[in-house]
N, C-alpha and C positions, 0 to 999 in steps of 0.2 A: 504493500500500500504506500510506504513511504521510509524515508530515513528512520523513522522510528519502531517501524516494525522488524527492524535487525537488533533493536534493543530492548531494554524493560519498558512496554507500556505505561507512561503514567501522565497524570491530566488531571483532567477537573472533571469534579465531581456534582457541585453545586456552588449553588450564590446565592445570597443574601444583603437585602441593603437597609439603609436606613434615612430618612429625608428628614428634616426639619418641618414641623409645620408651615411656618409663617413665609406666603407667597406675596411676591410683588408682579403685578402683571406689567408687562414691557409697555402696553398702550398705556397705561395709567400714571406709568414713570414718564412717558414722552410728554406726556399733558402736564405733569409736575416741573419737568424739565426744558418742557421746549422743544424740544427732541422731534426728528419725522418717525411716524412709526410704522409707515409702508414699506422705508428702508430699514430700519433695524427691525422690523419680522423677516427680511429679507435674508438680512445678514445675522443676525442674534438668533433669534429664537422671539417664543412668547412669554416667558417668565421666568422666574428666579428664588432659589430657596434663600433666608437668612435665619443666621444661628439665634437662639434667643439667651438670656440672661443664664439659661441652666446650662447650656450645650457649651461643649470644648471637643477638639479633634478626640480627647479619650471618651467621652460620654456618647460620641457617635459608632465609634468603632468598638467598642464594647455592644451597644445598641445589635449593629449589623450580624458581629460574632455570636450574639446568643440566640438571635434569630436562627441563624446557619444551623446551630446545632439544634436545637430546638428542630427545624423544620426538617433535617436528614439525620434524628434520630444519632448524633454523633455520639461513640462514647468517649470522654474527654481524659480517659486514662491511657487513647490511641494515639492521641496528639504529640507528636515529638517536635514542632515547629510549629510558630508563632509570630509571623512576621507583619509590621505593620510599613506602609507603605504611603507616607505622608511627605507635605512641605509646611507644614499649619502647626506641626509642633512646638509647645511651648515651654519645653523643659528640657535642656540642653543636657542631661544627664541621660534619665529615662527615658523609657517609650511606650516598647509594645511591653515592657512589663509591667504598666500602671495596666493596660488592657488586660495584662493578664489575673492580677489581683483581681478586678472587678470581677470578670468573670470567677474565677475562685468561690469569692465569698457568694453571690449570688446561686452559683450552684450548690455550695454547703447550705443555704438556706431552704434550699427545696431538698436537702435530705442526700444531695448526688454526689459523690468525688469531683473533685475539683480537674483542673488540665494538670497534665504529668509532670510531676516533680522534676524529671528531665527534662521536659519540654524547652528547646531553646528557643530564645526571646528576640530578634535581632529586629532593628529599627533601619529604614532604605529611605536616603533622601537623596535622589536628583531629579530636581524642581518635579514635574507632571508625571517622569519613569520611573518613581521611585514603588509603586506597587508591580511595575513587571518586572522590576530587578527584583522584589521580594518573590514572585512566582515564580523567576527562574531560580534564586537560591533555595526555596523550597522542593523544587523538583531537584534537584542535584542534590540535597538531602536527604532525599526517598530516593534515590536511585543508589545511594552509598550508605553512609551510618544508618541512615532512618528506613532502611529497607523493612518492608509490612507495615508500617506504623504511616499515619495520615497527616497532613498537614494544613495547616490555616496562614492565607495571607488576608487582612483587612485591610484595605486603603480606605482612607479619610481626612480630609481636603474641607478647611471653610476658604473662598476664592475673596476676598475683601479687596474694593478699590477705593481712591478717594473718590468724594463726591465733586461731579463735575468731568471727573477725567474722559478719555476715548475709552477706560475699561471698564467704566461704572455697568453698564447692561449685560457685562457679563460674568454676572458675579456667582458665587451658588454656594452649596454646603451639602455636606450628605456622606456618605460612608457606605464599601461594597464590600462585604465577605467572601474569598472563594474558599472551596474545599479541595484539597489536593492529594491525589492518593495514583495507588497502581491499580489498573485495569481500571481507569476510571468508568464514570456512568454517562457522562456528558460530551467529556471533547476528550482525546489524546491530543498536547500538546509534543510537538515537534520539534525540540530546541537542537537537535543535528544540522533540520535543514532553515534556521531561525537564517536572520542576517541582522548586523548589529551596526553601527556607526557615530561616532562620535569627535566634536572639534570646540576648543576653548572657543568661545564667541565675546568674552568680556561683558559687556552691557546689555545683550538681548535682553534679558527677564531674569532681576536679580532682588534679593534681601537680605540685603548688608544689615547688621546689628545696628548700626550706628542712627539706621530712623528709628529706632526707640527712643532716645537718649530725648528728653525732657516731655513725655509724655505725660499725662497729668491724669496717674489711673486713682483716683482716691472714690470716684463713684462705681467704678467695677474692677474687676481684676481683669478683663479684656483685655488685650492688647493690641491694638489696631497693624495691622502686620499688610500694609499697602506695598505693593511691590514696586520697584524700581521697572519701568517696560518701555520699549521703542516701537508701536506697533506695525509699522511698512518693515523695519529690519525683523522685527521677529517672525513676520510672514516668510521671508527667503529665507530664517533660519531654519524655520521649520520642512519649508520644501527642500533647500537642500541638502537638510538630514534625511529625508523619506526617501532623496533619490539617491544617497550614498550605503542605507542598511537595504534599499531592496537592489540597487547592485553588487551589494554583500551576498546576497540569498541567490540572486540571479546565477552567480559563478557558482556556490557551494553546490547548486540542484544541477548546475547545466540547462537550465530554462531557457527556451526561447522566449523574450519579454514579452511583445505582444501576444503571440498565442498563447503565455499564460495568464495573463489580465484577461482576457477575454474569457478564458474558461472555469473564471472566478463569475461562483455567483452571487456571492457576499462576501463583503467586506465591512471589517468594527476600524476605526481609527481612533488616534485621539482627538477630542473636540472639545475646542476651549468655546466654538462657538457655532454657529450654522454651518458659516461658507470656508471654515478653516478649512475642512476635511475634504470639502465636494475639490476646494483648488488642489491642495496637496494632489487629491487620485487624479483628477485631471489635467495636471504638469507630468506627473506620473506615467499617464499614458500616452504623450506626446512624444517625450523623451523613448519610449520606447516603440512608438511608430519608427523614429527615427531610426533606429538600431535595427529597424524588421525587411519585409520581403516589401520588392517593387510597388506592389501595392497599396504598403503600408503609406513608404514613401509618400507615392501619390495623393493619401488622405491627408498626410501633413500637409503636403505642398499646395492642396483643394484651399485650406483654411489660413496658408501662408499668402495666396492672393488674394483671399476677402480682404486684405489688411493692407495689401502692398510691401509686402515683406520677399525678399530675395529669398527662396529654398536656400539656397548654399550658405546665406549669410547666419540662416538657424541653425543651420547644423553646427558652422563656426562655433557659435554661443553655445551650442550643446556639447561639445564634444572640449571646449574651455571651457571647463567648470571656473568660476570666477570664484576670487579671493573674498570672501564674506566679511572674514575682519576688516577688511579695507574700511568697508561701509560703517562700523564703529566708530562713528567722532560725529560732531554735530553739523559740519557740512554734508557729510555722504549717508547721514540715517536715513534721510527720506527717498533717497535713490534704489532702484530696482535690480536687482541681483540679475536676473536672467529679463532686461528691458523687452527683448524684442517675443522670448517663451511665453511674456504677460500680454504682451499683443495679439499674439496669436490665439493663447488660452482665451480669450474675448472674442473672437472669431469661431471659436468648438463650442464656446461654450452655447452659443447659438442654433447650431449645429442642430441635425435631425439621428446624430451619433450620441449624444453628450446625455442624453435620458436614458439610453441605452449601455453604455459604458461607464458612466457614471454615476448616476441618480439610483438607477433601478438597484447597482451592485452594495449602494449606503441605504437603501430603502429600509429592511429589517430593523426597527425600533426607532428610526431616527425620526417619527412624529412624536411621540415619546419622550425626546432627547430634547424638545423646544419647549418642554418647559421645566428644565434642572439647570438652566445654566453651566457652565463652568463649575466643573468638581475636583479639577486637577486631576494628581492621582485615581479619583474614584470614576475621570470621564470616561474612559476605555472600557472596566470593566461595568458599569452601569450600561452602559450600549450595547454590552454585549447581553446583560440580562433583560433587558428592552428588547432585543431581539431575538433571542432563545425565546421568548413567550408569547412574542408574535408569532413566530416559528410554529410554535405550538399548536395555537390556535389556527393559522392557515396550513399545517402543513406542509410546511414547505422548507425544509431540508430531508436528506437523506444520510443513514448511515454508510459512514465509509467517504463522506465528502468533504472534500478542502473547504474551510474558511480560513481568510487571513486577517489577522489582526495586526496590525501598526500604533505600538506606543513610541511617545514622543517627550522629551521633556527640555524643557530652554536651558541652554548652557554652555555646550549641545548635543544629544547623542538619541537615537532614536534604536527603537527595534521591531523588525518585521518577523515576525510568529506565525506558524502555519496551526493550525488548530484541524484535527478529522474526527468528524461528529461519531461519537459511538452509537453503539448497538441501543440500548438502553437510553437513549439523550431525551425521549420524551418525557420518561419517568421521573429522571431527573429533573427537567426542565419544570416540570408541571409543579415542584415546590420552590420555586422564586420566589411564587408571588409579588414580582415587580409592578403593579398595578396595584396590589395592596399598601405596598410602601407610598407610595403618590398619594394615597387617599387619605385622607382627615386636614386639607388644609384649610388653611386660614387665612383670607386675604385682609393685607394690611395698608391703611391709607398712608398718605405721606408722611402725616405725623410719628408714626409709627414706626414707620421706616427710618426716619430721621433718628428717631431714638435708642432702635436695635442698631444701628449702625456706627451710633455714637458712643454705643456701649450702655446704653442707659436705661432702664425697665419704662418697657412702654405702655401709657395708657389705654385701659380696656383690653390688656393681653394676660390675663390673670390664667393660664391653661393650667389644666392641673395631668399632668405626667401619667401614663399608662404603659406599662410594659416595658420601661425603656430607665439607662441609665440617665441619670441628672446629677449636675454640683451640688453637693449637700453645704457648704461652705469655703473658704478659705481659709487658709492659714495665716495668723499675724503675729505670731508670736517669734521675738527675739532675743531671748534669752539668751543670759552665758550657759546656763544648764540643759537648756530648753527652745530650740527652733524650728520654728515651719513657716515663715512668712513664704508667704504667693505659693502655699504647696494645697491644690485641691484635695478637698474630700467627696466621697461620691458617696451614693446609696442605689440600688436598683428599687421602683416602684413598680410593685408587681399588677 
């Protein structure tokens, strides 16, 4: 079937998530803001989760984790790996082992064994890839030390911009659980025939320590965690990471490029926002017209005269991969990595191809996905349980069939995943309940949103907690004998 059937089977099992109540809808924001909202449904999506006064990156990913287990029946004395796959983190020590306490004591409450006293804990940050580096270190665990025994990665991401900025619309919060085992029930993932890529970028999408420094948290212990971003450069960083791990994979498989995009009939990417992913696969597929048979040619060269663009002078640009860091300083940020690939992409994308090689292959959950915003680490796997459940419900995959999934994260390094659906992938699938997760919200006016945002408990948001972990308090104590300033405490409300 693939590179991975020479070796130990192993993949996912299940997923699990967890969303925040409190939604802002993007037309409501464009009225509050000024904003067009023909184009930002275009480009964004239609709405957006935020975190409320209880929620913290651990209080989500605890949330997600118990679900998981909870809903595939996990016994938590199987778990030998623990990995939480976040940028949101706010304890430069800890990580996934605050996740794991919680978990702990809430399963001693119901009378169960807690996760394995072995169980390793390991924490993955690169910026939006840090839950597929926890999936890959996961699998390389069970394939070695952790052979028979199951694995958990949680990703969980609050996306906070200032108010005002180009990233305000795409903001979000939320937390994915997978399960990771041998012979899995859902997907065997493929990491032989994986492709990986990565390049210092300096400035794309960065969180330096240093914007804390005179924050004025005496009304919450939030910590407003606004990122440093360039968005025209971090668009080419992102593309020309997707096209440096998928001609990682391209060599590793021996793939002809375009005759394997075309015999993709889904694809999960990462998605900070609508139109990230739709550009990435359709740069994606250009670039590999170019690389293909006479014909292919011809379909570049069709959309390289809607434009007035010379064939020869594209392939130039293609085949010059351009210096990216160049474009880092404040004269060349807004300049276009691949100028003449974005003219063209504007020419397909019109195209009576471009619904068919692109749209239809992101179709699987991505109505779904316009209203979660930006989840960082959690955007990839959330898309993908979005779409395993549409799946479900239409139908429409087969065992034994490639899906590819592409995570990305700013820095820069990106990785393309081949995923083949198992035997079993409905059974599995059919306890996501990604659709459950979504439901119970609660839309918030501007004042509200002003106020969650600012860190501050908002009028008429008095919800009261069901199922899910919450902050029980903080710590202020600083004592010679005795310290815990800014150290959370949690409880699980059953």
């Amino acid at each position: 079937m693939n590179a991975a059937s020479d070796n130990k089977r192993i993949g996912l099992s299940g997923l699990a998530a967890y969303l925040p109540p409190y939604r802002v809808w993007l037309d409501d924001w464009c009225e509050w803001t000024g904003n067009h909202w023909p184009k930002i449904r275009e480009t964004v999506g239609r709405s957006f989760r935020v975190r409320g006064p209880q929620h913290s990156v651990y209080t989500m990913a605890a949330t997600a984790v118990m679900r998981l287990i909870d809903r595939y029946d996990i016994d938590p004395t199987r778990v030998s790996f623990l990995g939480l796959g976040t940028e949101s983190s706010t304890d430069n020590s800890a990580g996934a082992i605050i996740v794991k306490g919680m978990i702990d004591r809430a399963l001693e409450a119901r009378g169960r064994p807690g996760l394995s006293r072995s169980c390793e804990v390991p924490e993955f940050k690169h910026a939006c890839l840090g839950g597929v580096y926890g999936m890959k270190g996961a699998i390389r665990q069970l394939a070695l030390d952790g052979a028979g025994s199951q694995a958990i990665v949680v990703c969980a991401d609050i996306a906070e911009y200032a108010l005002g900025s180009s990233g305000e619309p795409t903001q979000g919060a939320g937390a994915v659980a997978m399960l990771l085992e041998e012979d899995p029930k859902l997907a065997v993932v493929d990491l032989v025939g994986s492709g990986s890529a990565s390049d210092y970028r300096i400035m794309d999408f960065r969180k330096p320590m240093l914007r804390f420094c005179g924050q004025d948290r005496s009304e919450s212990h939030h910590v407003q965690d606004f990122p440093v971003f360039n968005g025209k450069y971090s668009t080419t960083c992102y593309i020309d990471e997707t096209l440096n791990a998928l001609d990682d994979m391209y060599e590793k498989r021996s793939l002809n490029a375009s005759e394997y995009l075309r015999s993709l009939r889904t694809v999960f990417m990462h998605r900070p926002y609508r139109r990230m992913p739709e550009t990435g696969w359709a740069i994606s597929y250009l670039f590999a017209l170019d690389r293909g048979s006479a014909a292919d040619r011809a379909e570049l060269a069709s959309y390289c005269y809607e434009v007035g663009i010379d064939p020869d002078e594209l392939r130039k640009e293609m085949s010059n991969k351009p210096e990216v860091t160049s474009l880092a300083s404040p004269e060349n940020a807004q300049q276009e990595g691949y100028p003449l690939t974005m003219a063209v992409f504007r020419a397909f994308r019109a195209s009576r191809h471009y619904r068919r090689e692109i749209l239809d292959k992101l179709a699987l959950g991505s109505d779904t996905m316009l209203d979660l915003g930006n989840l960082y680490t959690a955007a990839l796997p959330a898309w993908m349980a979005a779409g395993f459940e549409q799946a479900l419900e239409e139908n429409s995959l087969s065992p034994g069939e490639e899906v590819l999934t592409l995570g990305y994260g700013s820095g820069d390094a990106a990785e393309v995943i081949p995923f083949f659906i198992a035997d079993r992938w409905r059974e599995a699938a059919s306890a996501i309940r990604f659709g459950e997760a979504m439901q119970g919200a609660i839309d918030i006016d501007h004042e509200q949103y002003t106020a969650l945002h600012e860190g501050r408990r908002a009028p008429g948001l008095d919800l009261t907690a069901k199922k899910e972990f919450v902050i029980d308090h903080v710590g202020r104590s600083d004592d010679r004998y005795f310290s815990d300033l800014g150290v959370e405490y949690y409880r699980y409300v059953s």
